[in-house]
BAFI-3210 file (N, C-alpha, C; in Angstrom, 3 decimals, decimal comma, padded with zeros to 6 digits):
// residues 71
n [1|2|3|4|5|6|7|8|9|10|11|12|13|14|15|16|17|18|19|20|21|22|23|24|25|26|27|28|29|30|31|32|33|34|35|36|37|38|39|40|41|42|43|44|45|46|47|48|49|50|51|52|53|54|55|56|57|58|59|60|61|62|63|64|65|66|67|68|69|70|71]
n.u [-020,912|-017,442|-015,410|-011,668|-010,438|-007,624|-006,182|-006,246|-005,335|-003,521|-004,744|-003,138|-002,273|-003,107|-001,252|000,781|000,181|000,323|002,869|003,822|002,374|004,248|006,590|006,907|006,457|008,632|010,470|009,859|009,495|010,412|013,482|014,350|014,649|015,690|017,020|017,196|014,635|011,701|008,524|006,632|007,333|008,194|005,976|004,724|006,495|005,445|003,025|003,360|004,375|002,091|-000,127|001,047|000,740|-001,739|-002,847|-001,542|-002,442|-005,507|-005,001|-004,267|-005,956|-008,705|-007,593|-007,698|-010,234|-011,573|-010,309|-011,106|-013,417|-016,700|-019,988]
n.v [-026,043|-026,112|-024,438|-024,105|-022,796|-022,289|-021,590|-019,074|-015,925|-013,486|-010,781|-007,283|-005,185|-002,030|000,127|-001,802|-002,245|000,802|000,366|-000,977|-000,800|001,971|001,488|-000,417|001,516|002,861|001,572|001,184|003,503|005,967|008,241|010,930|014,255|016,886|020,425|021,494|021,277|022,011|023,160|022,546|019,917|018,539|018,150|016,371|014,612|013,697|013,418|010,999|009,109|009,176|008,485|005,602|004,717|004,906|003,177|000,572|000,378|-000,263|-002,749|-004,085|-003,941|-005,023|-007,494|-008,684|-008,493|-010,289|-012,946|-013,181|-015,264|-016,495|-016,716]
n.w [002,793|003,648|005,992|006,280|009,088|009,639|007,374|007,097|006,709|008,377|009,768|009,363|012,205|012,441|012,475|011,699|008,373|007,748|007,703|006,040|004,131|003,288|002,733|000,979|-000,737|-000,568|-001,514|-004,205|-005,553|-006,883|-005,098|-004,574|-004,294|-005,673|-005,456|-007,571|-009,160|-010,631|-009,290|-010,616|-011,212|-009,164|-008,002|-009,488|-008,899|-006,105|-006,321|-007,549|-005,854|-003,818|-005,144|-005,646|-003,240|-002,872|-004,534|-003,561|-001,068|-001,465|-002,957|-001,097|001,057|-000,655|-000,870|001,889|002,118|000,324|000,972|003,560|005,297|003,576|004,953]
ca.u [-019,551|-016,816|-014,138|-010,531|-010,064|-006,228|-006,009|-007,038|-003,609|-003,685|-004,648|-002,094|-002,688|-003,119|000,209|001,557|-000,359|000,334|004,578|003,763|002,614|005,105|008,269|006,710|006,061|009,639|010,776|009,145|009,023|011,881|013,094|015,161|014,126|016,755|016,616|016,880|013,539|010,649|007,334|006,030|008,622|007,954|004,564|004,099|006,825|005,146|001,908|003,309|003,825|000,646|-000,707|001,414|000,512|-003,486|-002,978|-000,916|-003,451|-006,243|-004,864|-004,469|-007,489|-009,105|-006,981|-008,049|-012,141|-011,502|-009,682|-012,404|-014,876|-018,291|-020,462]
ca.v [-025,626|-025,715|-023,439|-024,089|-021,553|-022,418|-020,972|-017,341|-015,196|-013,052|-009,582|-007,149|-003,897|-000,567|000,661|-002,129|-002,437|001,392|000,354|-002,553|-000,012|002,815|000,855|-000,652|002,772|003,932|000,941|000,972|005,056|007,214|008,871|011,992|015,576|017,883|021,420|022,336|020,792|023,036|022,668|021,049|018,315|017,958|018,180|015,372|013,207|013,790|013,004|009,689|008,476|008,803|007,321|004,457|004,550|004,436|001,478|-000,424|000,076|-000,532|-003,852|-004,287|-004,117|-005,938|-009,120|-009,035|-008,807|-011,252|-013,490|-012,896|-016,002|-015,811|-017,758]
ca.w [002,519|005,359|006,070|006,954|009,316|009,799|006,017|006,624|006,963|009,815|008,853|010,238|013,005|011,324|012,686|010,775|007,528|007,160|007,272|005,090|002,618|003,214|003,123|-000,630|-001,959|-000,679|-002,260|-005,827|-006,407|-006,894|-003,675|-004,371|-004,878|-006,001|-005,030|-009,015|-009,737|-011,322|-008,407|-010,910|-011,220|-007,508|-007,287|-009,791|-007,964|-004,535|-006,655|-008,148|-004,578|-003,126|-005,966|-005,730|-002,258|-002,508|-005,415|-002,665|000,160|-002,221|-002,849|000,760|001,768|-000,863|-000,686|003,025|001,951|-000,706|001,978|004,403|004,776|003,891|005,651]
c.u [-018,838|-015,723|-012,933|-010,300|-008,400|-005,281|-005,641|-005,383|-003,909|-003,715|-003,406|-002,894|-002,760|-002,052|001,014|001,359|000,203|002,456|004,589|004,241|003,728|006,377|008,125|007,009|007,820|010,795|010,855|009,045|010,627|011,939|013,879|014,901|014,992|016,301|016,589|015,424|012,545|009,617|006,729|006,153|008,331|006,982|004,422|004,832|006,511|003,793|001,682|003,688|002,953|-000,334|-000,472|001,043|-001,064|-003,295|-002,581|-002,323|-005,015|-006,403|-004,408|-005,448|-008,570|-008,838|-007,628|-009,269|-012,151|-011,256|-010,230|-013,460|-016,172|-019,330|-021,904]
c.v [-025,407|-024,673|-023,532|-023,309|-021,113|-021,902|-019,476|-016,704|-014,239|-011,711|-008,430|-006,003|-003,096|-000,238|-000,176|-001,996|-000,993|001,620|-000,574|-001,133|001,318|002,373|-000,125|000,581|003,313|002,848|000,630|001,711|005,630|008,080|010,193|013,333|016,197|018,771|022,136|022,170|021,991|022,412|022,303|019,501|017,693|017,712|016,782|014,142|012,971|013,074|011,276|008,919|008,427|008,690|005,716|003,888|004,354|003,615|000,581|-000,781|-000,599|-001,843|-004,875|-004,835|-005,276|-007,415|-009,410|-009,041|-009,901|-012,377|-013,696|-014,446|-015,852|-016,847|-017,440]
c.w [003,859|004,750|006,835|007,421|009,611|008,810|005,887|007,390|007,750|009,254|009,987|011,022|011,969|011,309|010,910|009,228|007,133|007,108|006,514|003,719|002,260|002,591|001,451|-000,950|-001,616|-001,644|-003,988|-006,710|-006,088|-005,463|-003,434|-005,322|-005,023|-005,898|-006,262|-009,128|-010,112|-009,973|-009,372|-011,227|-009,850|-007,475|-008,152|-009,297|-007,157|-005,165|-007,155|-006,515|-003,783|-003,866|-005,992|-004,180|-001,867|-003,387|-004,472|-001,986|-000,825|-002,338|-001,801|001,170|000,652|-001,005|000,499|003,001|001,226|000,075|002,760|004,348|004,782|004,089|006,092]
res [x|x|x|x|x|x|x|x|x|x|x|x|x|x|x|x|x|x|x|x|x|x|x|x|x|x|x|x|x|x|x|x|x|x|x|x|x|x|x|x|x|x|x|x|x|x|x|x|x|x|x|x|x|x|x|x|x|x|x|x|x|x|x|x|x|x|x|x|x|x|x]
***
């Protein structure tokens, strides 16, 4: 089996990879806390972005193992 290595997509720095995923999640999740809110209104919107934020990276990283050749 060969391997095109001209194929494999360039994985990015950390710096970047962790504005890849920031700049999704501020994109995709609601971004405004009102000072009425109940702490638990907050806590579960602060909670639904760094959820949406370990699913991102999650699928980050495994596209780039998946992507990976194995040889």
């Amino acid at each position: 089996m060969s391997y095109n290595f001209k194929t494999i997509k360039v994985i990015p720095a950390a710096a970047e990879l962790i504005n890849i995923i920031l700049s999704k999640t501020q994109r995709k999740t609601p971004t405004v806390v009102h000072p009425g809110y109940a702490i638990s209104r907050i806590r579960s919107f602060y909670m639904r972005k760094i959820k949406f934020c370990q699913e991102t990276l999650n699928e980050k990283l495994l596209n780039i193992l998946e992507n990976f050749p194995k040889i």
